[in-house]
N, C-alpha and C positions, 0 to 999 in steps of 0.2 A: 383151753381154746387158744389158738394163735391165730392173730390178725397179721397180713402180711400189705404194707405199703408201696409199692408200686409205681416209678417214677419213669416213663419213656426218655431218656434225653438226646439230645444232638448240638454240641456246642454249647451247652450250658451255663457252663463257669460261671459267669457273672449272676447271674439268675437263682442256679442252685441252692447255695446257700443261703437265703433266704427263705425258700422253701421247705430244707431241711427242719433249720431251727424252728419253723411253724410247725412242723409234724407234732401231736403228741406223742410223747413218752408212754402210757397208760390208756387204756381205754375202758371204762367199766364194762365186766362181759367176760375179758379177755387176759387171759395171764400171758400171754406172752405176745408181745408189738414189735414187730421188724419192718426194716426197709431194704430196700429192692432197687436198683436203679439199670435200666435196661441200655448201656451206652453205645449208640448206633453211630457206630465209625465215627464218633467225635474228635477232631483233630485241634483242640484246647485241653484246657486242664478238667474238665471235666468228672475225670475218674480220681482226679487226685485232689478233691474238692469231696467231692462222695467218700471219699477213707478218709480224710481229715475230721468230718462229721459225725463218721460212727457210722455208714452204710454197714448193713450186716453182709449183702448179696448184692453180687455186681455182675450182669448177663453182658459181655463183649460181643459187638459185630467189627470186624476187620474194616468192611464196607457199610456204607451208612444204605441201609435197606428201605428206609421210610417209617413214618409211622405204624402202620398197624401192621407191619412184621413186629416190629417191637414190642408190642403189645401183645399179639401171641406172642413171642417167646419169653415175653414177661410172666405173662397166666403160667404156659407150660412150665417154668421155673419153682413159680409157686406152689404148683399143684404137684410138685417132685419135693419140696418142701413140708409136701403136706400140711398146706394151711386152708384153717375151717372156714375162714373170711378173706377176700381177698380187695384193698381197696387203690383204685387205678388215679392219679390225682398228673396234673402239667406241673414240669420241670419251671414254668415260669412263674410261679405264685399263684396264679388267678384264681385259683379256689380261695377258702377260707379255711384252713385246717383246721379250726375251730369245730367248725361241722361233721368230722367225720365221725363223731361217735351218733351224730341225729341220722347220719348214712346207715349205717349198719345197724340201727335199730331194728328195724322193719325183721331183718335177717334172724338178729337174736330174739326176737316174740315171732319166730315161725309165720312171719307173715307173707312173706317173702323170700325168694332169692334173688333179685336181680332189681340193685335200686340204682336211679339213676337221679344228679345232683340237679334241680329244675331252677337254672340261674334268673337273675330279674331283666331279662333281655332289652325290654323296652326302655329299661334304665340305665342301662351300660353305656355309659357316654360315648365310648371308646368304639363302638360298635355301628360301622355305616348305617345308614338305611336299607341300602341294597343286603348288607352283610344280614340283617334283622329280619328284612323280607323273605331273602334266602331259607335263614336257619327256619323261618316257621313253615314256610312249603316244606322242608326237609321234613320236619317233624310231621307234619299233612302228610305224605306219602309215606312215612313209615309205619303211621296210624293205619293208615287202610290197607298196606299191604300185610300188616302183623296181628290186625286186630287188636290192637292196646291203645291205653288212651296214656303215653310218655307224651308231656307239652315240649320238651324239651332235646329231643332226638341228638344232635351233635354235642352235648355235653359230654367232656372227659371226666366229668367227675362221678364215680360211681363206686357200686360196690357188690358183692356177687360171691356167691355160697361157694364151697368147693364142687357141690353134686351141680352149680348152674357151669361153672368154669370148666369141667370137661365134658360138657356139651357143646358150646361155641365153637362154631369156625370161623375164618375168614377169610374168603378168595377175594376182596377189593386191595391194593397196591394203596389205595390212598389216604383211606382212613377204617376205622373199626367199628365206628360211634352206631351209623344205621344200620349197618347189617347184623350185628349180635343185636339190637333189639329184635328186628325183625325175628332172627331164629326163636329168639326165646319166645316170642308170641307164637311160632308155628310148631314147639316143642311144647307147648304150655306148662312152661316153667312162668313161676308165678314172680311178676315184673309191677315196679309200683315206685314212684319217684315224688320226691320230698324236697322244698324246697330251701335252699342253700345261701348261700352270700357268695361273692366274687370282691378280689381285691381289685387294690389302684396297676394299671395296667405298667409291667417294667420292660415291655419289649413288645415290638412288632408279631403279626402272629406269622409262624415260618409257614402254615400253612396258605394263608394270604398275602402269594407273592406279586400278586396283579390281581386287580379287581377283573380285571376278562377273564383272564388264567382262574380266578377262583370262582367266576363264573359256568364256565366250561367245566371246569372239572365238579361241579355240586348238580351240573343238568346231566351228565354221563353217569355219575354216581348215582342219579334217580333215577335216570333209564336202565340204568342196570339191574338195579334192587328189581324193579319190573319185571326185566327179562328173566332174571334170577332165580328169583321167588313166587312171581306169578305169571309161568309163562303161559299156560291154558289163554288165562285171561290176556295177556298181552298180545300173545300173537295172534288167537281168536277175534279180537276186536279190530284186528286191521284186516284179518280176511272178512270181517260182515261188513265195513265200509267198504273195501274197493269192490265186494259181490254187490254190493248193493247199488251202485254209482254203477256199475255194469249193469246190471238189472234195469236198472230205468232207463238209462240211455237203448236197452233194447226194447222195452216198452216204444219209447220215444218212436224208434224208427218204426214200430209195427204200427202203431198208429199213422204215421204217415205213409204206409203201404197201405194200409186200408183205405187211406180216399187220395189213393193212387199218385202219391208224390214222393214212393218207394227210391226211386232211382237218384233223387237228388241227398239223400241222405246214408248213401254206403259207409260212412265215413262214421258213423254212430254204430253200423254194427261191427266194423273191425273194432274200436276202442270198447266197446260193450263188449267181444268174444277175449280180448285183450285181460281188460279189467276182472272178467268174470271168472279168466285162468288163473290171473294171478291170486285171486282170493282163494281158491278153490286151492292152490298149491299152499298159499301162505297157513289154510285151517288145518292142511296136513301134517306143516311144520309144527304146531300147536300141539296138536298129539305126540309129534318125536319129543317135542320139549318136554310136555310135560314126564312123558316115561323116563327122561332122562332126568327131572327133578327128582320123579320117585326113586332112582338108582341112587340120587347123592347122599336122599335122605336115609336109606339103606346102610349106605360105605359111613354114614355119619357115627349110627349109630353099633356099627362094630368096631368104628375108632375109639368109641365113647369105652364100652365096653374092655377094649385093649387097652385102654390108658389107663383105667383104673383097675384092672388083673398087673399089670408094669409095676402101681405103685400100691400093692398088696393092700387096695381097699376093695370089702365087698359087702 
């Protein structure tokens, strides 16, 4: 059995090694423990911090891509590695590497494939208010769109089978954290998270570059998981408001043509013929989406398939 450790970085240097030397060496389970370190156009020492420490695997980007490119091509690496566990941890310590053998439990007693590290958020000194509010709406919208019960949705600390790891995709630019939960609830790969320790905080988090900025981008992130993954429902539910706010407002004027004070309210049925169009077109859109969901989830699963015929598992 090989566990493979998994490091996204960007700029790391000072951070790294830290990290590193927390990794375990051994994990009970598993005969062989490697690390991984994905370096995303880092322009420090970075990669020469990772080969001083003994990195086994080191994925180069030219251009710093973001996060969760890094992360896919961190999984795709591994899984060309052909490892049976694969576990994904931040380049700035916050985890507790102490924990990763209580991560991969669940994996090695077949309980699971897809665990995710359930930090003590409320405790996290380090962690706005706003930042705490955030993370648990994130985790709320990903529950309901995935059907799981993950308390913890934006955690990077996790860990995940080889049969869970080439099923995931990721179309978000920003992060990986809620949309691979989500898939694996809609793929019902069996998901289940444990909770973990987090260290003393050694750096700002590069994701939280402004508090607006990381506001914006965690409400486009949720509107999207929506659009994404439940578009039926998404787009269905604003064509039944605005038909409906149409509907009454033409109610409205029929009643007032019935005790003959039709002519003062033209103005309720253009906004009611208005309104009434636009939902009627928006429920249309509903059905394009969703046929276009079924397509993804189609091309998903003959990726799934090709990537594991590629790396002569079957």
């Amino acid at each position: 059995m090989k566990l493979i450790i998994q490091i996204p970085c960007y700029n790391e240097a000072q951070t790294l090694a830290t990290t590193l030397k927390a990794l375990p060496k051994t994990v009970e389970g598993f005969t062989e423990v490697e690390y991984l370190i994905i370096n995303d156009g880092s322009t420090d020492d970075t990669v020469k911090v990772a080969k001083h420490h003994g990195v086994n695997h080191i994925v180069n980007f030219t251009n710093n891509q973001g996060l969760a490119k890094a992360f896919v091509a961190g999984i795709k690496k591994c899984i060309e590695l052909k490892a049976d566990v694969i576990v994904n941890t931040d380049a700035d310590n916050q985890y507790n590497a102490d924990d990763i053998p209580k991560l991969v439990q669940p994996i090695l007693d077949k309980k699971a494939e897809y665990v995710i590290g359930e930090r003590p958020i409320n405790d996290t000194k380090h962690f706005s208010p706003i930042k705490k509010l955030l993370q648990k709406v994130g985790s709320w919208v990903v529950r309901k769109a995935s059907n799981t019960n993950i308390p913890d949705a934006p955690s990077g600390f996790r860990a995940m089978s080889y049969e869970c790891a080439t099923q995931l995709n990721v179309y978000n630019n920003y992060t990986y954290t809620l949309e691979t939960i989500i898939q694996a609830g809609q793929k019902n790969i069996a998901i289940t998270s444990v909770p973990i320790r987090t260290n003393k905080d050694l750096r700002p988090s590069k994701l939280l570059k402004s508090m607006p900025n990381y506001i914006i981008k965690s409400i486009i992130t949720i509107i999207r998981i929506f659009v994404v993954y439940k578009p039926f429902k998404f787009f269905m539910s604003i064509a039944l408001v605005l038909f409906s706010i149409g509907f009454l407002l033409g109610l409205r004027f029929l009643y007032f043509w019935l005790i003959g004070e039709g002519s003062g309210h033209i103005q309720s049925v253009i906004l009611s013929s208005v309104l009434m169009s636009m939902g009627f077109q928006t429920g249309l859109i509903a059905f394009v989406a969703d046929l276009l969901a079924t397509n993804r989830k189609l091309m998903e699963e003959i990726r799934t398939e090709k990537l594991k015929e590629n790396n002569n598992v079957f």
